[in-house]
C-alpha positions, -999 to +999 in steps of 0.1 A: +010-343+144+035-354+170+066-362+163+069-404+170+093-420+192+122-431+169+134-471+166+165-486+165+175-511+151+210-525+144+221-546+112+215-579+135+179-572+143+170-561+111+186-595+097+166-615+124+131-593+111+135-605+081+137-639+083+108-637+107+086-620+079+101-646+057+092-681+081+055-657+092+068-661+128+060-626+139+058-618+175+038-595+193+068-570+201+072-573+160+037-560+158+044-530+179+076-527+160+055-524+128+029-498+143+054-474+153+071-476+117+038-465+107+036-443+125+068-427+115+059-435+079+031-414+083+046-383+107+071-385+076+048-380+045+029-352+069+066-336+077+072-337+041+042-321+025+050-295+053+079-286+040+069-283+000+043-259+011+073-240+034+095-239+001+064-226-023+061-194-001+092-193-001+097-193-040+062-170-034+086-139-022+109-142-051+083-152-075+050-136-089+030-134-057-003-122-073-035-143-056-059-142-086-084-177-086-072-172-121-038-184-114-050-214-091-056-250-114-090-256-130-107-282-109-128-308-128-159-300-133-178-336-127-197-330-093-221-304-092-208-274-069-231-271-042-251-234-042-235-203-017-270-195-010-302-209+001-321-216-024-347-189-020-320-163-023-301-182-054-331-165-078-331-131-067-291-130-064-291-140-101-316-111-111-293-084-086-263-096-109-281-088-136-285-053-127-252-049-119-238-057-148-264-035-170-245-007-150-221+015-169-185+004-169-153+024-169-139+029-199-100+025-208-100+059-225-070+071-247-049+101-233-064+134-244-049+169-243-068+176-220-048+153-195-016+169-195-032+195-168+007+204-166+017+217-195+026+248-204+004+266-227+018+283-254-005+303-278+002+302-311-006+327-342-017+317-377+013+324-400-003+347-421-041+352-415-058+369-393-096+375-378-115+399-401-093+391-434-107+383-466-113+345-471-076+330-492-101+310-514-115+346-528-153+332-521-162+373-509-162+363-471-143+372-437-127+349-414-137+351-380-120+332-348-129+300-331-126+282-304-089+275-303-074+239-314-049+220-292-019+195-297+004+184-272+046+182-276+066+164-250+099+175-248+129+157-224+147+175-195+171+162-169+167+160-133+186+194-125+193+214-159+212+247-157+220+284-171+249+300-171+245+339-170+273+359-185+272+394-167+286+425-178+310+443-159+321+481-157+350+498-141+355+539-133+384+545-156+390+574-125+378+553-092+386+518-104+352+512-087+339+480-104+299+476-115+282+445-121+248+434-136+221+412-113+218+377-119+183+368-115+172+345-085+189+321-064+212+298-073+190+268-062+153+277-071+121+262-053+109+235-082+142+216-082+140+211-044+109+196-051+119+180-083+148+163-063+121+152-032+099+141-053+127+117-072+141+107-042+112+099-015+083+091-043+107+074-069+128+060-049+162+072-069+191+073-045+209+109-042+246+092-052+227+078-085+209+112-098+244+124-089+264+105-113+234+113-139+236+146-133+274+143-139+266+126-170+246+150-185+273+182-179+253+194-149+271+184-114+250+181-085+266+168-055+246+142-034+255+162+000+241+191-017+210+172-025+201+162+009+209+201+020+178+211-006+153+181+006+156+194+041+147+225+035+116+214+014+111+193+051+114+221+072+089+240+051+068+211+052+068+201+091+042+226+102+019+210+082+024+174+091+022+183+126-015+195+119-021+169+096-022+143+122-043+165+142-070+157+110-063+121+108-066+109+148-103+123+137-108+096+113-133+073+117-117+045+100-081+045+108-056+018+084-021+010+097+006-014+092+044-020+093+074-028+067+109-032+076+134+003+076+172+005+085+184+034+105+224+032+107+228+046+140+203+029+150+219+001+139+250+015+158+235+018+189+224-022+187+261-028+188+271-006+213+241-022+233+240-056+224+218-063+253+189-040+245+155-058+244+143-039+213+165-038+181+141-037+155+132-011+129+099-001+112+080+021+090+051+027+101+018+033+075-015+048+086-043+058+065-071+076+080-103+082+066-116+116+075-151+131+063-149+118+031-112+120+028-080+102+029-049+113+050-016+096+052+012+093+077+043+076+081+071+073+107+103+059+109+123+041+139+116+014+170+080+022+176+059-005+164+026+005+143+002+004+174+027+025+197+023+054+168-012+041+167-012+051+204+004+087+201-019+096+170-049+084+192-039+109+220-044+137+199-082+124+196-108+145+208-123+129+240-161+136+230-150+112+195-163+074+200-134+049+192-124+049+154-127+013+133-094+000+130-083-019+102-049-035+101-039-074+101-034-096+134-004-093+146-002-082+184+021-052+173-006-033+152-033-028+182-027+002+205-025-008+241-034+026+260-061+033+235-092+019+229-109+011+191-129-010+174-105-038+157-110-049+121-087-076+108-077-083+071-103-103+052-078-109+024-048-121+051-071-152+060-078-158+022-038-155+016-031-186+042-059-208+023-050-196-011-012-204+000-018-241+006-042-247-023-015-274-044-021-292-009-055-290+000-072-282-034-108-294-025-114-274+015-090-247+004-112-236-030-143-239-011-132-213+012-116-185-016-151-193-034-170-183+001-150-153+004-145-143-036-186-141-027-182-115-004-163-094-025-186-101-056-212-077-034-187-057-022-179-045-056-211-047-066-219-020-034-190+000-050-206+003-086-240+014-070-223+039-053-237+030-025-233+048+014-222+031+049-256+023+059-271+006+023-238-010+023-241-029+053-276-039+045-266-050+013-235-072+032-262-086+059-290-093+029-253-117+009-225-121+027-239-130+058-258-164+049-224-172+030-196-168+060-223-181+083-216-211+060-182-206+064-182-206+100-198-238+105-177-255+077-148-241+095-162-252+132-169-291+117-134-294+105-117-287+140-148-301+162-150-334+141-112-340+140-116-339+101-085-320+099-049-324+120-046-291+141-008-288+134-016-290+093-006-258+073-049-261+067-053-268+103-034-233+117-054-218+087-084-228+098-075-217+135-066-185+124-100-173+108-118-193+140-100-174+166-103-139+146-137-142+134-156-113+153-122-091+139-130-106+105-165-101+100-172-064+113-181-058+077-215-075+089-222-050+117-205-016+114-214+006+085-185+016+061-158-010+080-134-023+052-133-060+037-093-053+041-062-035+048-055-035+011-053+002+007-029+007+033-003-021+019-008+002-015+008+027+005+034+012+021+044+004-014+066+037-016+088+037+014+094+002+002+103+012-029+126+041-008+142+012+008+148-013-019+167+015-041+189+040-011+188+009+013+189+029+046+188+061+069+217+072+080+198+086+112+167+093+130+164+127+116+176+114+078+143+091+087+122+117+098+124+141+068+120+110+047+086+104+065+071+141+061+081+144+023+068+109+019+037+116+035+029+149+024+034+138-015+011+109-007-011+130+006-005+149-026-017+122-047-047+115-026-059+148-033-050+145-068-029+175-069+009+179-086+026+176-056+054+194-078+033+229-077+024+220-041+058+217-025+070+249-047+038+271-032+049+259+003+084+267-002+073+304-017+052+307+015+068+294+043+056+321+065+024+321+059+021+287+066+040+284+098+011+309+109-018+292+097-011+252+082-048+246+083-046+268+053-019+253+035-030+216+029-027+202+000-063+203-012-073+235+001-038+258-010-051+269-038-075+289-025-048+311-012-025+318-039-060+324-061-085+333-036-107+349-062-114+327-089-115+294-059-142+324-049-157+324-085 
């Protein structure tokens, strides 16, 4: 809505209105008077409502931001809500529901010993009693073994815990020559560098505050000796993030997306330059999917996602098609030297309707019901365990009568000038019209995602990096940050302790400088225990 042209009026003219209103002797520039107060009376209530829904997401990013339909108000159930699907297709969708819910669910099981798959296992003795003694009752019989009973102990460590090792020492009562006994290992030994990367880069615990724990608790560690140990786990780990995004510009689907970083001399150089066209800082996320499996890679500075979209895409091989990007619509995520096929976020266009529901209850529901639809059989694709291909058919069968809806409902509001243009619904609505090809690839390419929701999960843990040590000091503080980052993401991916990971690396360094491809996290085992990985 434009903004009107605003009146004047001194105390005089508004005295002489009145007593026009009063004696019903308006005049025609009186009229005109009044229509442009309406106008602004108007412009003013738009203006306003405007800015309530600029303060609620606002209060959103310091708030609970979850976007559950749970949390939006109950509308009133008096008018009948008109059926997603066409008739014809209500029936069978009710009996496809049906199956889906006679399928098995997942269970919230309780924590069996069997879970702690990194304990220590300690093998313990009857007190007295032994295979092949006589029965303690006296009944005449032997006992013979079982299988062997389990019960788990937790017991509480610090961060860095320490031993002191008191050695002798001898001296020739004829030489003087002095002889010493051989403290075992090093001083600092391969599981607490990974303990402390793990802490710092995972967890998100600054060096300065494990320090003063560790003061605490009668074991110094300095944080400057810290950051010496985390770069050495680094250096033993670069080899095999260099390969690793030889694996993941080989992805079919590729995820990526930004979050804010700070890099102090980065920082620095913005003062020293304060004419330099880029001064930004970002952390880049990208998740690519790769026969099957996940692979994740961060990086740290002025690059924005799709310029280290662009570099990882160089290492393509040239025979691969384009890869199915997924990431959301800012201009900054697409690569602009390589080609793919875009995807945008299905849940980014839900967030700007689900963000202005208080306002527009009745257009804004309709849309989260259209696309909580979609999701209904994407889920229900999930639980059938379904692959690319019966997925998509499943998507053109459901979805597709339901966002064709959509797209009409959406064209009729801008076409028939149901709905201002400049309105928070109005941008909304232009945003899903303008991206709906980007939006909607679910409907044509096999295995293309709803959203960029795994990714986001991701970025969750240089976030939590940030929020806790606040900054890089530099580009190569930032850089060791991103490999242990990525390679214990990677870790978890693969479902293996990144703890017994990083120490293998460490122990084999060598080896894996010659051959990474053997060294990744969900193959390394079949190195250090090449017969029973055999078995």
């Amino acid at each position: 809505m434009k903004k009107p042209k605003v009146v004047e009026l001194n105390p005089e003219e508004m005295d002489s209105l009145k007593s026009r209103i009063q004696n019903n002797k308006l005049t025609e520039t009186d009229r005109t008077l009044f229509l442009k107060l309406l106008e602004f009376c108007l412009w003013l209530q738009f203006q306003l409502q405007e800015a309530k829904l600029s303060i609620k997401r606002l209060c959103g990013l310091f708030g609970i931001s979850s976007e559950k339909s749970n949390r939006l108000p109950q509308k009133e159930a008096s008018k009948k809500e008109k059926p997603l699907l066409p008739e014809e297709l209500e029936q069978e969708f009710k009996d496809l529901e049906k199956e889906s819910n006679s399928l098995p669910k997942k269970k919230s099981k309780r924590l069996k010993e069997s879970d702690y798959t990194g304990a220590e296992n300690i093998h313990l003795p009857h007190d007295s009693l032994k295979a092949g003694d006589p029965c303690p009752t006296e009944c005449g019989g032997r006992l013979y073994a079982l299988k062997p009973g389990a019960v788990i102990r937790l017991t509480g460590h610090p961060i860095a815990s320490a031993k002191r090792y008191i050695y002798e020492r001898l001296r020739c009562a004829l030489c003087g020559e002095v002889f010493k006994a051989t403290p075992p290992g090093e001083k600092y030994d391969s599981k607490l560098k990974a303990v402390l990367s793990l802490c710092k880069y995972y967890m998100g615990l600054p060096f300065f505050r494990m320090e003063r724990m560790q003061t605490l608790l009668g074991v110094p560690l300095p944080d400057a000796t810290q950051w010496d140990l985390v770069e050495q786990v680094a250096n033993c780990l670069y080899p095999i993030f260099i390969y690793l995004e030889t694996l993941a510009a080989e992805g079919n689907i590729i995820q990526n997306d930004d979050t804010k970083v700070r890099i102090l001399s980065l920082i620095q150089e913005n003062k020293q330059e304060p004419e330099r066209k880029r001064k930004g800082m970002q952390t880049t996320g990208i998740l690519s999917h790769v026969q099957g499996r996940k692979i994740a890679l961060f990086y740290s500075g002025r690059d924005h996602s799709g310029e280290n979209m662009t570099d990882l895409l160089l290492l393509r091989p040239g025979e691969m098609g384009p890869p199915q990007q997924m990431c959301d619509a800012l201009p900054a995520n697409v690569p602009k030297e390589t080609k793919t096929i875009l995807c945008n976020c299905l849940a980014h266009a839900r967030r700007k309707f689900f963000e202005i529901y208080s306002a527009y209850p009745e257009p804004c529901g309709k849309v989260i019901q259209w696309i909580a639809f979609v999701y209904r059989i994407d889920t229900l694709a999930k639980k059938k365990c379904l692959n690319p291909e019966e997925r998509l058919k499943l998507h053109q069968k459901w979805s597709k009568p339901v966002m064709d809806s959509l797209k009409i409902w959406l064209d009729e509001q801008i076409n028939d000038a149901l709905v201002e243009p400049n309105s928070s619904l109005g941008k909304a609505i232009e945003y899903c019209r303008k991206r709906w090809t980007e939006l909607t690839q679910f409907l044509r390419l096999p295995g293309a995602l709803l959203d960029n929701n795994l990714q986001e999960q991701a970025l969750k843990i240089p976030i939590r990096n940030r929020k806790n040590a606040m900054f890089y000091k530099t580009e190569h503080g930032a850089l060791v940050g991103d490999i242990l980052i990525s390679i214990i993401y990677n870790c978890e991916l693969s479902k293996e302790n990144p703890i017994d990971y990083l120490v293998a690396i460490q122990e084999n360094r060598k080896a894996v400088r010659q051959s990474p491809e053997d060294w990744l996290p969900w193959n390394y085992n079949q190195q250090l225990n090449p017969q029973e990985c055999a078995a």
